[in-house]
Every structure is written in C-alpha cells, then in structure tokens.
N, C-alpha and C positions, 0 to 999 in steps of 0.2 A: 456603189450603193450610197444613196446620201443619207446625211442622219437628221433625226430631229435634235439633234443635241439635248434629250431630256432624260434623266435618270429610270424614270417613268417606265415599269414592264411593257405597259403596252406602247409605248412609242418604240423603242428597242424592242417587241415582238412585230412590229408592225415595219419596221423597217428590213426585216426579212420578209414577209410572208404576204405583203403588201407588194411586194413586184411585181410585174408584170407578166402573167405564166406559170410563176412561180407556184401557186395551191393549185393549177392543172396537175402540174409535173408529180406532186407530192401526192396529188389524186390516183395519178396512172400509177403513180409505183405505188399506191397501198393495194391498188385492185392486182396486182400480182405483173407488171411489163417491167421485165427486169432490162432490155435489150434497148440501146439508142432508138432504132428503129421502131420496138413497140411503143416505146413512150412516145415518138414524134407524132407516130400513128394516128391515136389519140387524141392530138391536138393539131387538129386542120386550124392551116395557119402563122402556126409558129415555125421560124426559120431554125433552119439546123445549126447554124450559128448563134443564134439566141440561146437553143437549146445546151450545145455545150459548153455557152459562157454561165448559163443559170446551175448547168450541174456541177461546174467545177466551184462555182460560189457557193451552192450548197456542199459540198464536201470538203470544202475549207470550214465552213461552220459546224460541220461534225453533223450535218443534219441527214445528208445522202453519202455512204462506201461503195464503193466500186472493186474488182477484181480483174483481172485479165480473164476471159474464158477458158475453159478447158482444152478449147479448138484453136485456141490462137487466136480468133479473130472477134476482134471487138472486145467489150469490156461487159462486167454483171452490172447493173444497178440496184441498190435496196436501200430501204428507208434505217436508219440507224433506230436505237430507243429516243433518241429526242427528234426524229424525225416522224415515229411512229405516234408520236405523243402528239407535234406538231398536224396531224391529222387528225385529232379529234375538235379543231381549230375549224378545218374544212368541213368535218360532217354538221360543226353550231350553224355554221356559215351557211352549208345547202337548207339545212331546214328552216333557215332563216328566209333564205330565197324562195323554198315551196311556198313556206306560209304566207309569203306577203309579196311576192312580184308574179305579175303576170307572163306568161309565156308570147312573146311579142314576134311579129315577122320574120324578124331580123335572127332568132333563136331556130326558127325551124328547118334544122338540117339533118336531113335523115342521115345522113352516115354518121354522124356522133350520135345518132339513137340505136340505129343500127351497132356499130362499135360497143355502146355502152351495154345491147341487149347481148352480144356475145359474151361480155364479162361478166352477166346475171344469167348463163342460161341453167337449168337445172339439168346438170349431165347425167344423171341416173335416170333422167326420161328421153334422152335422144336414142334413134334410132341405133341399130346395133350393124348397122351397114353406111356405105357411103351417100349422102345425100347434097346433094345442088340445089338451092333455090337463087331464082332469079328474082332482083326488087327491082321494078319501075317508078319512079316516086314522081308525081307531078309538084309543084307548089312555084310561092315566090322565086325560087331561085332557077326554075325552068325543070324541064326533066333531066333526072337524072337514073342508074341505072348500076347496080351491084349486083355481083353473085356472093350467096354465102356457102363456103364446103363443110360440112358436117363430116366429120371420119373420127369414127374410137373417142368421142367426147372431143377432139380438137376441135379448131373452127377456124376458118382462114376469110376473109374480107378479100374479092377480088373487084380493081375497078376494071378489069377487060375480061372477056369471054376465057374461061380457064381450060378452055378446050375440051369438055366434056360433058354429058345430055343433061339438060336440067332434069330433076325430078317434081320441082313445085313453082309455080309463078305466083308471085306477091303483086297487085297491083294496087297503090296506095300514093291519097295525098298526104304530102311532107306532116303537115299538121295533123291527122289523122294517127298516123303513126308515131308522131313523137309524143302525144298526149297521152298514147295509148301504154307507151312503155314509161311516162311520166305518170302515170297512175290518174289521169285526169281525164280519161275517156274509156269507156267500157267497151271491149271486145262485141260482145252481142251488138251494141248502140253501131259501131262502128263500122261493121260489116253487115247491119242491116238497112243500113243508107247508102250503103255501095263506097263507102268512102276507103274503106279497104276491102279487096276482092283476092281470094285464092283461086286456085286454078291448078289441077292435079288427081293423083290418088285420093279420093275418101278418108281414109287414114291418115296420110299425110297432113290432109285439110283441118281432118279434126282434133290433130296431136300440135300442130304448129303452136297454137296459141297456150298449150300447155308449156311448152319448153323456156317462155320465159318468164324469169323471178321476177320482173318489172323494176325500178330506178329503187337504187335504195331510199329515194323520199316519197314515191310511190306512196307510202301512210299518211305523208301530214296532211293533214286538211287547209286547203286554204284560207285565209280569213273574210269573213265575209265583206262585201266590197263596201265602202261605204256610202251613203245615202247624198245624190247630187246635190250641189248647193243650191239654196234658194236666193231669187233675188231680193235684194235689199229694199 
C-alpha cells in the first residue's frame, strides 16, 4: 500500500479506501455477503487473488474479521465498527456519483443490476412458492442471459439453465434495466416502449416490478446538466 507520507486524516484515510476494489468489497460486506464467494460475486472482475490479498489487508487494519465457518469450509467475513463506520465513506461517495456522473456505456451491466436488485428485493412481497425467471438482456456488451430462483425469500443468480421450468421471462435492454433499478427510468416509461417486456402469468407480471426496493441512490436527483458552451 503506498503512502502519501502526510499526517493529513484524509491522506491516511485515502490511502486505505482509495484502493482499488477496496469500497466494492466494503460495499458487498455492508449489504450482508459474508462468504469469499458472495463477495467476489458482486464484483464481476475482480480476481480472487486480488480479493484475498484486499481482505487480508483489511483485517490487518482492523477494518474486516473473519471466522472459520461452522462447516469447516471456508471463512465468515464482516465489517468490524471501523469498518462499519468506513461505509458511510461509500454511501457520501454513491450519492456523490448519482448526483453528478452520468451513467455511461461502459456502466451498463446487467448482472450487477441484477445482483444489486437481489440485495434490495422486498422479501415480504415474494412469492410464497418457488419461482424462476429468465433475463435476456440485449445491449453494448451483446446478449446476455440469467436466471433468477426465488424460494422462502432466498434468491440465487444462475449464469446456466438450473435445470428447472421457468415461471417468468424478463426480456430487456441492459440500459433499460439498469436505469430502472438506478432509479433513473420509470417502470411504466419503460415497459411502455417495449424496452423491457414480461412474459408469464398475469400475476407474476404485475408483482415483478413490486418486489424491488430499487439502488439505494435511487432518491438523489441528479443535477441538472449544465448549459453547452458558447463560442467565443
């Protein structure tokens, strides 16, 4: 970890949290992925080697504990109280980002929207049986294609066919749906341009779009853009 060599809180806070990955990692473990594997999850991208040289740095700085499992296999991860603290670092940070960066190409992946809506979904309105939906996403990155399992409020992300009948098809462009759970495009707007289409039971059709809490920055407004420059 290099340092600025400055006394300075925020040069010394910046030289932890400034890493690279680092306020993902810190992200995935406040939303509750106690598990190597759920955190990596999370962060399409980051190598599993990166991952266990950032956790072992953070729990040498007291910021991430670990445990051995109950099962034997594998370890717990949680945020300590200065880890928990160092999260409200990350949410100035997101609303900094709603407020004032635009959601560009390069951002539109549905499976981190997807992932992220599993983490907001509101379990007191899911189904009380087992449900499948299939996502087909077009956009920049080409199509791609997830099922989600709904069971007893769990929810599993699979990238290959889980072996069992879907009960809903999602058919949606990547930007369409990430706006939608970024709080930047309205359900009605976006299913009335076809930009996202359901496919299923009635029911199913018209509870889907209840079941998610949307991004936790979903509120902030963004700022309004500013006025093109004029020539000189």
């Amino acid at each position: 970890m290099r340092s600025y060599g400055q006394y300075c809180p925020i040069a010394r806070g910046a030289e932890i949290f400034a890493e690279r990955w680092t306020p993902v990692i810190i992200r995935n473990l406040h939303l509750g992925c106690g598990s190597f594997g759920e955190i990596l999850e999370g962060a399409p991208g980051l190598s599993r080697t990166l991952l266990s040289q950032r956790l072992k740095q953070l729990e040498r700085l007291g910021i991430v504990a670990s445990a051995p499992k109950s099962d034997g296999h594998g370890r717990h991860y949680e945020l300590t109280p200065a880890g928990r603290d160092l999260f409200k670092v990350c949410g100035s940070l997101g609303e900094w980002g709603a407020r004032w960066l635009e959601i560009a190409p390069e951002h539109l992946d549905p499976f981190v929207a997807l992932w992220s809506m599993c983490n907001a979904l509101r379990r007191d309105r899911l189904p009380d049986r087992r449900v499948v939906i299939r996502f087909d996403f077009t956009g920049p990155r080409g199509p791609e294609r997830y099922w989600l399992l709904i069971e007893h409020a769990e929810t599993e992300i699979c990238r290959t066919y889980p072996g069992v009948d879907e009960d809903l098809y999602v058919t949606a462009e990547a930007e369409a749906f990430v706006k939608w759970h970024a709080g930047r495009l309205a359900w009605a707007e976006a299913t009335r341009d076809g930009r996202i289409r359901l496919h299923g039971p009635s029911r199913l059709v018209r509870a889907f779009p209840t079941w998610n809490a949307k991004s936790a920055f979903a509120h902030v407004k963004p700022a309004p853009s500013p006025p093109p420059a004029t020539a000189a």
